[in-house]
N, CA, C and O atoms as a GROMACS GRO file, in nm:
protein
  252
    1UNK      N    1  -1.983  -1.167  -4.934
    1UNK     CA    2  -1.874  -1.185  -5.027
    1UNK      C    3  -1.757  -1.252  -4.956
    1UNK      O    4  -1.724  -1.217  -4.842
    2UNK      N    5  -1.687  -1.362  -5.034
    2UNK     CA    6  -1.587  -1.442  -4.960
    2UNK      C    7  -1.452  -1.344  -4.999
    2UNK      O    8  -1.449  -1.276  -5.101
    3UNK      N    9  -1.331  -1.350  -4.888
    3UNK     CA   10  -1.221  -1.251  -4.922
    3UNK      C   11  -1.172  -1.334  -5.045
    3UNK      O   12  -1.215  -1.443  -5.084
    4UNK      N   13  -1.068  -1.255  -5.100
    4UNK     CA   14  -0.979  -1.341  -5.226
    4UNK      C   15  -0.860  -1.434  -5.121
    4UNK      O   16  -0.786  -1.407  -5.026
    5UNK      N   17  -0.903  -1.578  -5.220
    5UNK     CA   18  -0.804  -1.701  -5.179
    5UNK      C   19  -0.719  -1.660  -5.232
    5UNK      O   20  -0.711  -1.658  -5.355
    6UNK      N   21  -0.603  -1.600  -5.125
    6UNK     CA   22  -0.482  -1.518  -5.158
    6UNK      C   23  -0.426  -1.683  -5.177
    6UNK      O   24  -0.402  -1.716  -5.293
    7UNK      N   25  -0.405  -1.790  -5.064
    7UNK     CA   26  -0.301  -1.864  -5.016
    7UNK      C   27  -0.340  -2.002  -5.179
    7UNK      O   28  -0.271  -2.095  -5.223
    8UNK      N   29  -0.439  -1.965  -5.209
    8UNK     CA   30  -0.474  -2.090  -5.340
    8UNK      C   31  -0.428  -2.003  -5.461
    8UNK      O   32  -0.400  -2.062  -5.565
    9UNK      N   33  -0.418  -1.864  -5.455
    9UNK     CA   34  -0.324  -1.806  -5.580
    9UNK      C   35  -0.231  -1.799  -5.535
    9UNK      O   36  -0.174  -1.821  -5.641
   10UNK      N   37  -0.148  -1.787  -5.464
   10UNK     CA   38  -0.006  -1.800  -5.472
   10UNK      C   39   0.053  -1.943  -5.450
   10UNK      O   40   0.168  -1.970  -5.483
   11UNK      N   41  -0.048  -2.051  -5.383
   11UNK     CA   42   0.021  -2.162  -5.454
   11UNK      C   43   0.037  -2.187  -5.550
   11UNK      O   44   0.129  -2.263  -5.579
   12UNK      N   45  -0.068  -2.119  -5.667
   12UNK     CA   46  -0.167  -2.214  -5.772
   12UNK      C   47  -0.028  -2.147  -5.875
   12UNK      O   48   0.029  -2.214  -5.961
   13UNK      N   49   0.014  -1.978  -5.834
   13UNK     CA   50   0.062  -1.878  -5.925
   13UNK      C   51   0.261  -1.932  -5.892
   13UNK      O   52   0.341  -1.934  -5.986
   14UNK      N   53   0.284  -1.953  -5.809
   14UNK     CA   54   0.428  -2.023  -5.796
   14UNK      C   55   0.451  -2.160  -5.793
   14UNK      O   56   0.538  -2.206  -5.867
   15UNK      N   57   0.382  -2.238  -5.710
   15UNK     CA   58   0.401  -2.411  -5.722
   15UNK      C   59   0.346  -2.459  -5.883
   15UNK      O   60   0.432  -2.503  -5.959
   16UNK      N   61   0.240  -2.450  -5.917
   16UNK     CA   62   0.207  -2.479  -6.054
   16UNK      C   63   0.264  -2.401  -6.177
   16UNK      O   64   0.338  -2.459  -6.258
   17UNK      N   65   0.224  -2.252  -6.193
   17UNK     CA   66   0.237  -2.246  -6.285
   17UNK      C   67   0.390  -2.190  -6.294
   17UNK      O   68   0.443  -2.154  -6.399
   18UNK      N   69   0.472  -2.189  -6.121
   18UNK     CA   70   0.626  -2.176  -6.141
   18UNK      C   71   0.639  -2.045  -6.169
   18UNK      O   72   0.752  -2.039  -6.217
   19UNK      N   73   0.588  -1.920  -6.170
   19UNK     CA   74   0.612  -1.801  -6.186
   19UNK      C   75   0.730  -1.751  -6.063
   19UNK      O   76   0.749  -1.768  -5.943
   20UNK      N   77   0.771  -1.706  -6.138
   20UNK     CA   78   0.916  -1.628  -6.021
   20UNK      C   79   0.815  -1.522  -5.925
   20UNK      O   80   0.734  -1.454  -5.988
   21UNK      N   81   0.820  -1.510  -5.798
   21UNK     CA   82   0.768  -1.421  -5.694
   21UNK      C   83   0.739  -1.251  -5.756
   21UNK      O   84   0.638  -1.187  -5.727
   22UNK      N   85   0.810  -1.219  -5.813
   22UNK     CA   86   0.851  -1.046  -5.904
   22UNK      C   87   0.736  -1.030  -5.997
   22UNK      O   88   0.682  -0.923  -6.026
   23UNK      N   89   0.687  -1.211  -6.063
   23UNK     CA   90   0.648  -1.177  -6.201
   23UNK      C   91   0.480  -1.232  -6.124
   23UNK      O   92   0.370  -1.204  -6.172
   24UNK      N   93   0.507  -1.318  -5.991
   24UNK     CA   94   0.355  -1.317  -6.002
   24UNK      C   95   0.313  -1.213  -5.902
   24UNK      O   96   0.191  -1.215  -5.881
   25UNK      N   97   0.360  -1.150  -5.856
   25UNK     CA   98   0.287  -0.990  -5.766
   25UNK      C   99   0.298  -0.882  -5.882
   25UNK      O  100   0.287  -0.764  -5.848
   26UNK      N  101   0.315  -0.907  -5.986
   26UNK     CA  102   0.280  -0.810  -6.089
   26UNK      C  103   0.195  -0.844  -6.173
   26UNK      O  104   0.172  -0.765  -6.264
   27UNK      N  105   0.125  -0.970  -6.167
   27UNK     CA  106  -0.020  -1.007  -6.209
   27UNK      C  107  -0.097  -0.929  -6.142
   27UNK      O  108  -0.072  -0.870  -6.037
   28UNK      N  109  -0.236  -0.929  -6.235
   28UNK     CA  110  -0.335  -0.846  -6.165
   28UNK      C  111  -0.442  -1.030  -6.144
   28UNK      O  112  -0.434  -1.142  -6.195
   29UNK      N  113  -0.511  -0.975  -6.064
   29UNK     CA  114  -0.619  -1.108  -6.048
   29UNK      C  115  -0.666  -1.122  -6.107
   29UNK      O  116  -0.692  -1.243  -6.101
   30UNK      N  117  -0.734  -1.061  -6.221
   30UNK     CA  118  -0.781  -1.136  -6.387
   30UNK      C  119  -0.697  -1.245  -6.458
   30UNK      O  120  -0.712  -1.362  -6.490
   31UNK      N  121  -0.550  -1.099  -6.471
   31UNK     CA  122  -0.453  -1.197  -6.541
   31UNK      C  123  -0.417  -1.374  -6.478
   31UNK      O  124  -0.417  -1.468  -6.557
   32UNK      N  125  -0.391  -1.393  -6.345
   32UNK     CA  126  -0.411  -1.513  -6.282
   32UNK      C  127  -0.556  -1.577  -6.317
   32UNK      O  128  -0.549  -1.684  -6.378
   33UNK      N  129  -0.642  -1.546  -6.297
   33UNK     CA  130  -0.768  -1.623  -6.341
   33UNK      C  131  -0.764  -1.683  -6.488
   33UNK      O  132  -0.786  -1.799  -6.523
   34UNK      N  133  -0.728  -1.565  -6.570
   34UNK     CA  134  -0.679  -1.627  -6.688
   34UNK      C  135  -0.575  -1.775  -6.738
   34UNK      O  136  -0.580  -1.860  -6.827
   35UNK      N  137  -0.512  -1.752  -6.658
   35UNK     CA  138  -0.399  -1.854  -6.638
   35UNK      C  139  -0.422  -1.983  -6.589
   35UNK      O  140  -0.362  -2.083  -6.629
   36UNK      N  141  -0.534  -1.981  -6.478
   36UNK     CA  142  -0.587  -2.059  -6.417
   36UNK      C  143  -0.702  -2.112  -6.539
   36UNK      O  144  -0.680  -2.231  -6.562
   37UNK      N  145  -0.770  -2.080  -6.589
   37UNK     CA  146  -0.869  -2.107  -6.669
   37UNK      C  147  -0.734  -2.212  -6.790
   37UNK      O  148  -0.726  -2.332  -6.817
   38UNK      N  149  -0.675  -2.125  -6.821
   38UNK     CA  150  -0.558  -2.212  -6.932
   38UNK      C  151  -0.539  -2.340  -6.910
   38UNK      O  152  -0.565  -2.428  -6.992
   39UNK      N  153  -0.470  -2.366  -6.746
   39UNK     CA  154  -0.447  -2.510  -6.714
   39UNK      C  155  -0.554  -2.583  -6.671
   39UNK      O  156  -0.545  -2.703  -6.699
   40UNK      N  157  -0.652  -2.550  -6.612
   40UNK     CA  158  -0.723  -2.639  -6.574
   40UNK      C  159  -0.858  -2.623  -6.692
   40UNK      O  160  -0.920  -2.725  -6.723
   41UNK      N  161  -0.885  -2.523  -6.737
   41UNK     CA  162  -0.985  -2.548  -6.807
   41UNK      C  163  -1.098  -2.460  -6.729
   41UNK      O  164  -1.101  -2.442  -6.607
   42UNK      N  165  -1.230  -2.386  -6.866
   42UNK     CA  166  -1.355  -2.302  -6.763
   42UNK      C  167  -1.385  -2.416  -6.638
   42UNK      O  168  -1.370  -2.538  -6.639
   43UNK      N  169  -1.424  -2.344  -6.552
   43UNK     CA  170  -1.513  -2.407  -6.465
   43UNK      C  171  -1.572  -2.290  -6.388
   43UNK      O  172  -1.509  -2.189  -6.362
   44UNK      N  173  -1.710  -2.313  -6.350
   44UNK     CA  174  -1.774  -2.251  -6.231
   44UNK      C  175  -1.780  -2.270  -6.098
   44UNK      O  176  -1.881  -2.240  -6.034
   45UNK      N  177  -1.687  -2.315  -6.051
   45UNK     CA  178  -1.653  -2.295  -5.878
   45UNK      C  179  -1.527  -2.236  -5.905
   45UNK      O  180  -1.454  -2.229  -6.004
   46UNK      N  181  -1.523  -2.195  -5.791
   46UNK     CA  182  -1.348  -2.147  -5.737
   46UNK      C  183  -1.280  -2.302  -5.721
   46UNK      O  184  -1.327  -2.416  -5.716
   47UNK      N  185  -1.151  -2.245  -5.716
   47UNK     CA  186  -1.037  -2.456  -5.679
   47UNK      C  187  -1.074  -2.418  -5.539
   47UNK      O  188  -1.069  -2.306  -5.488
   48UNK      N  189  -1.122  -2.564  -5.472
   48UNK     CA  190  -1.106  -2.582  -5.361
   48UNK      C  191  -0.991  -2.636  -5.292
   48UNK      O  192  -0.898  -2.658  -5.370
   49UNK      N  193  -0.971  -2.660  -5.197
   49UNK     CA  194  -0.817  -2.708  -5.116
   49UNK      C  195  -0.779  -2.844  -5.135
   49UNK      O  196  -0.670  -2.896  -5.113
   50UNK      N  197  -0.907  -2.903  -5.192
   50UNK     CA  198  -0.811  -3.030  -5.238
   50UNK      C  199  -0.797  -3.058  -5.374
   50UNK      O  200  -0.730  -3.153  -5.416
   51UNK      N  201  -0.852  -2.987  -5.439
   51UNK     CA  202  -0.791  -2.957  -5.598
   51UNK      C  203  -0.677  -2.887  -5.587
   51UNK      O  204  -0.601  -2.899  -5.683
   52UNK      N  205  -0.642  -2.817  -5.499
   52UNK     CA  206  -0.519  -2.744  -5.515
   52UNK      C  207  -0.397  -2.859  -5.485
   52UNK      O  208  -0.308  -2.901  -5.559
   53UNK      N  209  -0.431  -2.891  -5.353
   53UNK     CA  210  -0.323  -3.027  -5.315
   53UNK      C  211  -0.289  -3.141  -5.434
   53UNK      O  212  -0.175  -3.178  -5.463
   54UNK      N  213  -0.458  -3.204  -5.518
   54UNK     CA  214  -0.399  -3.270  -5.630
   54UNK      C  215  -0.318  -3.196  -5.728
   54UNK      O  216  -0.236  -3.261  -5.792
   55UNK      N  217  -0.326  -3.098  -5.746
   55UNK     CA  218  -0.236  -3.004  -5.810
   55UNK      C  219  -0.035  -3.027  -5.769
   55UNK      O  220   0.072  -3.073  -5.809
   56UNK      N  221  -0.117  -2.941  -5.646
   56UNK     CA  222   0.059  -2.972  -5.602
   56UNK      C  223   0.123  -3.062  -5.563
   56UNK      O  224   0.227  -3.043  -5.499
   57UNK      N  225   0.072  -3.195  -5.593
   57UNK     CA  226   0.137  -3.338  -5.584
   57UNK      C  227   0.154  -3.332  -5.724
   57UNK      O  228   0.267  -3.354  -5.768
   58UNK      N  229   0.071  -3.310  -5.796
   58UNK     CA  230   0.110  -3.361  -5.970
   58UNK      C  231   0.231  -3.259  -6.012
   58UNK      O  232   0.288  -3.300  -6.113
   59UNK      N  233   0.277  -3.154  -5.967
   59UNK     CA  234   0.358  -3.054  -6.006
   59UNK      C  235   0.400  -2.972  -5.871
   59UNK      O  236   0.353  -2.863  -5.837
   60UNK      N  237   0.512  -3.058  -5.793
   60UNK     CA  238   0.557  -3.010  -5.687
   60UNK      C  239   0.658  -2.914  -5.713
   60UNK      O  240   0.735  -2.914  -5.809
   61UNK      N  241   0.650  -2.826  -5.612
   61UNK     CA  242   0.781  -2.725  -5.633
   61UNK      C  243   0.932  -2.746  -5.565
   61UNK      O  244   0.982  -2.671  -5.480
   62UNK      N  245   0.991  -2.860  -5.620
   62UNK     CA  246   1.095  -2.913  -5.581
   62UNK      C  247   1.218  -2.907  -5.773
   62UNK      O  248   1.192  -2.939  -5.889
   63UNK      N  249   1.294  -2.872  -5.731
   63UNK     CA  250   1.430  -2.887  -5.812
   63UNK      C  251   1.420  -2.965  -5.852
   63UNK      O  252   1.508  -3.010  -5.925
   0.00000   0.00000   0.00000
């Protein structure tokens, strides 16, 4: 069993979907999967590291 991609949900849960720090450590890991399924759509792999990066170029976490 692979551990949980903590560092691809908390990019995926603050750089993308912009959740304030408070509101995404009070997700449970369904609820994020859920969320994740919303924007990107079902899929059967996990995001790998460079889906995440095209991610966070298309929706950087800058002001």
């Amino acid at each position: 069993m692979n551990p949980f991609p903590w560092s691809d949900a908390i990019g995926f849960g603050l750089g993308v979907l912009r959740l304030p720090p408070e509101q995404f450590w009070r997700m449970t890991p369904r609820e994020l999967a859920y969320a994740v399924r919303a924007v990107r759509g079902p899929s059967g792999e996990p995001m790998d590291r460079a889906a995440l990066g095209r991610l966070m170029s298309l929706f950087p976490d800058k002001a």
